[in-house]
N, C-alpha and C positions, 0 to 999 in steps of 0.2 A: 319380886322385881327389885332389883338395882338402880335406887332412886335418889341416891342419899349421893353419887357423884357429880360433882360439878360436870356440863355440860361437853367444855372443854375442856378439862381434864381427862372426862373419857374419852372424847376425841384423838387427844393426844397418846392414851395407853391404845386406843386401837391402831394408831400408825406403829407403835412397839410391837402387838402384838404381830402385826403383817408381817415386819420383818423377821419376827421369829418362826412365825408360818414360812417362809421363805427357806431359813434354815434350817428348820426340821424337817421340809420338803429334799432338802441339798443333801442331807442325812440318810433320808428315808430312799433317794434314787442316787447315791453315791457318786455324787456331784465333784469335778476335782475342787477348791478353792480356788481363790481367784489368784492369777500369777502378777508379777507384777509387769507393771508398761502401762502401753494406752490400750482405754478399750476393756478392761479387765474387769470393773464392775458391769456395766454394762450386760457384757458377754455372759459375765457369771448368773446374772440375772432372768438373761433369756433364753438358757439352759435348763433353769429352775421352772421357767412358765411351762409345765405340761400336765394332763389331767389331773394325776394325782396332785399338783398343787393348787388347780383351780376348785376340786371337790373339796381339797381345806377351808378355802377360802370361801365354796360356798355352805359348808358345816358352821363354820365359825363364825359366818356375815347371819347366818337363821340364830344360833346360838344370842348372839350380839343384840339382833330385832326382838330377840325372846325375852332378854335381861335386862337391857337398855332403854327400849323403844326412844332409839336416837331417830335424826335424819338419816333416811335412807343413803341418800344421795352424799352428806358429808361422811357417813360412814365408811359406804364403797369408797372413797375417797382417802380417805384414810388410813385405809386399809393398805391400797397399793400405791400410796406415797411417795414410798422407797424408791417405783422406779424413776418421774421425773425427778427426784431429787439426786441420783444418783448420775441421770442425767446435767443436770445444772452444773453436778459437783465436778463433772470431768470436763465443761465446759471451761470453768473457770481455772482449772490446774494444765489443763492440755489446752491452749488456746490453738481454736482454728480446727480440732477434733469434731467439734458437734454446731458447724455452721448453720444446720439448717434446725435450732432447735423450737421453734414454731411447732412444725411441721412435725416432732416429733414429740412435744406435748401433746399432739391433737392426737397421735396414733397410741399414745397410753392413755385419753378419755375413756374409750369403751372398756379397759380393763374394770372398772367396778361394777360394770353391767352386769 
């Protein structure tokens, strides 16, 4: 077991690690990159969400409970960060892009389920 990390420190290496699951997912189904404009993370992101990236993520989330025995709950969380943050991120560069963004933090909860 991997006991000797600070708490939050792994925390924070497993929100790294999502996003690299994300990438090696974008890799592994030949994802284009994102173009620019609005819209483009986002979109790149929910291109990337299909089986093969959620069996990562459930390989890597067992992996994780196996080495860590973190919170469950801030794990999954951590895990898939990237996408409300990503949302946030185009909130505040594209104003008026992501008005209802409530509503669509509530629709990435269930992602670490």
């Amino acid at each position: 077991m991997i006991t000797k990390l600070l708490p939050s420190a792994s925390y924070i290496l497993f929100v790294v690690l999502g996003l690299g699951l994300i990438l090696l997912a974008s890799n592994l189904q030949s994802v284009p990159p994102p173009q620019p404009g609005e819209y483009h993370y986002p979109s790149f992101l929910r291109f990337n969400f299909t089986w093969i990236t959620a069996s990562l993520f459930a390989v890597v989330g067992g992996a994780i409970d196996f080495l860590f025995r973190p919170n469950p709950w801030l794990a999954g969380v951590s895990l898939v960060f990237i996408y409300p943050l990503t949302a946030l991120y185009e909130a505040t560069v594209y104003r008026g892009s992501h008005n209802l963004i409530p509503f669509e933090l509530i629709i990435h909860f269930p992602y670490p389920l």
